[in-house]
C-alpha positions as CSV (number, residue, x, y, z in Angstrom):
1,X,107.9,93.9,27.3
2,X,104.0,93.2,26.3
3,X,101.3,95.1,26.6
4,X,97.8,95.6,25.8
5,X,96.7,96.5,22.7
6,X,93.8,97.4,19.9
7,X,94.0,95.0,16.6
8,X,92.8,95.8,13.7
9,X,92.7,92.8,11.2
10,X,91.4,93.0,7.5
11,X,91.4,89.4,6.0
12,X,91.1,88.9,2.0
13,X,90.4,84.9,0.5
14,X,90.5,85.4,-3.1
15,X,89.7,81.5,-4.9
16,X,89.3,81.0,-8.4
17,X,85.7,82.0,-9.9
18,X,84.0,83.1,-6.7
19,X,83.8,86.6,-5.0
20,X,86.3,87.6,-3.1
21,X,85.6,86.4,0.8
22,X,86.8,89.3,3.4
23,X,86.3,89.6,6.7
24,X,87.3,92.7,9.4
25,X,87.5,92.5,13.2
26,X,88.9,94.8,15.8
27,X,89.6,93.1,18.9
28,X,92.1,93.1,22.3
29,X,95.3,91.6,22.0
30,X,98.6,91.6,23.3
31,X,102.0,93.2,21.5
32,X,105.4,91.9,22.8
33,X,108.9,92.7,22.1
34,X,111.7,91.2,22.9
35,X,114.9,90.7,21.8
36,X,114.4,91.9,18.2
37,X,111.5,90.0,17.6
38,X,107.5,91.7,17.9
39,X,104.6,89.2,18.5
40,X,101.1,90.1,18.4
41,X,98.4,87.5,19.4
42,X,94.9,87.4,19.7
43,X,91.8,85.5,20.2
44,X,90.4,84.1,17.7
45,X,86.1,84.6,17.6
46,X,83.1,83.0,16.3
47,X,83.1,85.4,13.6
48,X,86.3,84.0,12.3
49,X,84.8,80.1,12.6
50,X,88.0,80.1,14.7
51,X,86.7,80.4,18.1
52,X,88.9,78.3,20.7
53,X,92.0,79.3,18.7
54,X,94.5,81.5,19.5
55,X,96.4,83.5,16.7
56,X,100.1,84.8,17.1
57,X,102.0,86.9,14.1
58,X,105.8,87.1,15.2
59,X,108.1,88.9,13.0
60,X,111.4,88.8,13.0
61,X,114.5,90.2,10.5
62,X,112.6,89.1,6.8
63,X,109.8,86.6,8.1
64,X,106.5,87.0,9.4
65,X,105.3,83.5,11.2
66,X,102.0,83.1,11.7
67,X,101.0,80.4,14.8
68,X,97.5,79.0,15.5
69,X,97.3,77.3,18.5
70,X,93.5,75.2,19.9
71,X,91.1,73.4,18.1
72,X,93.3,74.2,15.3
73,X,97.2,73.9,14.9
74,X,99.3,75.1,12.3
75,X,102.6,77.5,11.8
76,X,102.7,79.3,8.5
77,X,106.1,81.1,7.6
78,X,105.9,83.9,5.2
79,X,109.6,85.2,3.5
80,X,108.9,87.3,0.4
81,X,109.6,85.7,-2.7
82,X,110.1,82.1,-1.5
83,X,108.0,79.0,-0.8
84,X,106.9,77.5,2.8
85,X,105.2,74.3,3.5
86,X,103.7,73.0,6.7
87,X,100.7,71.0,8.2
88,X,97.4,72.5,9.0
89,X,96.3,70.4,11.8
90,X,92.2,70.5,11.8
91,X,92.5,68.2,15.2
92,X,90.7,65.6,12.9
93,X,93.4,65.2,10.7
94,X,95.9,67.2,8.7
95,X,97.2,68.7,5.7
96,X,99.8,69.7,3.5
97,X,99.5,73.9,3.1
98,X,102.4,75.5,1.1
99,X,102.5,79.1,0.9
100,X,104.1,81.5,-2.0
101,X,104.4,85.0,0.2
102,X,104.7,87.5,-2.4
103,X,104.5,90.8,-0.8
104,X,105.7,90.4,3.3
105,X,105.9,94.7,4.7
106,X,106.1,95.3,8.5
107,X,106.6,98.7,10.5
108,X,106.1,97.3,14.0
109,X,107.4,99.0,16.8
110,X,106.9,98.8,20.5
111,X,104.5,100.9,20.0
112,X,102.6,99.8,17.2
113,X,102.2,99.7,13.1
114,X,100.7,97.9,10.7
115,X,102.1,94.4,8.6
116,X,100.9,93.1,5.3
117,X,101.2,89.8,4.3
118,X,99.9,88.8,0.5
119,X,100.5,85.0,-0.3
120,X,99.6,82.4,-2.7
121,X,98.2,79.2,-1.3
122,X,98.3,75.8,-1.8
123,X,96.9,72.5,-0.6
124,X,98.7,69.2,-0.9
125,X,100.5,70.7,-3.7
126,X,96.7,72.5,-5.4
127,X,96.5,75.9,-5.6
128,X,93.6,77.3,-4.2
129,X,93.6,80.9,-4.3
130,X,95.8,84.0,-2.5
131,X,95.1,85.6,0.6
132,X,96.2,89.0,2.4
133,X,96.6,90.1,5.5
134,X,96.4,93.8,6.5
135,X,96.8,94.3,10.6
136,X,97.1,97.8,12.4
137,X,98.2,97.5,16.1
138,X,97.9,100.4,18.5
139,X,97.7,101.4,21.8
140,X,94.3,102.1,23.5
């Protein structure tokens, strides 16, 4: 099953010594279930300095993987508690990103919900900062 939907995305960067750097969007997207497993994807805007990219949260059982797909690649897996690495692929070249997901909540349904993901980040094994996701999905 998918189907149309609102999203509602609140995006925090928090890096050492500088102001926090949020940014909020509401735009169309699509929410599919199936077999167990919710997906929400969107596409990504100018306003993100994402545009051409494509950005897909899929959670499933204790994980919440996040998939960008364009002018950008990369796959982040958030479990709370534990330690992910991956590449972040900038199309130009790529790096190392390890995240340290330490708060991971979902109540998805078919019909909508909200997840939070709050996460440590590193790159090539220096930490940068933490980040949080706060999304609300829901039917127009």
């Amino acid at each position: 099953m998918t189907k149309d939907v609102l999203i509602a995305i609140r995006g925090t960067q928090h890096t050492d010594g500088e102001e926090p750097q949020v940014i909020e969007l509401t735009t169309d997207g699509t929410l599919t279930a199936e077999d167990g497993v919710l997906t929400v994807s969107y596409r990504e805007s100018e306003m993100t300095g994402l545009d051409g990219v494509i950005t897909t949260f899929r959670v499933e059982n204790d994980r919440v993987i996040l998939q960008r797909d364009g002018d950008l690649n990369s796959t982040m897996t958030f479990i709370e508690g534990e330690k992910t690495e991956s590449l972040y692929d900038m199309g130009f070249g790529a790096m190392l990103l390890g995240v340290s997901s330490r708060r991971v909540r979902s109540d998805l349904t078919e019909k909508g919900g909200s997840l939070f993901v709050d996460y440590a980040v590193e790159i090539e094994h220096v930490p940068v900062g933490t980040n949080t996701y706060e999304i609300t999905v829901w039917e127009p």
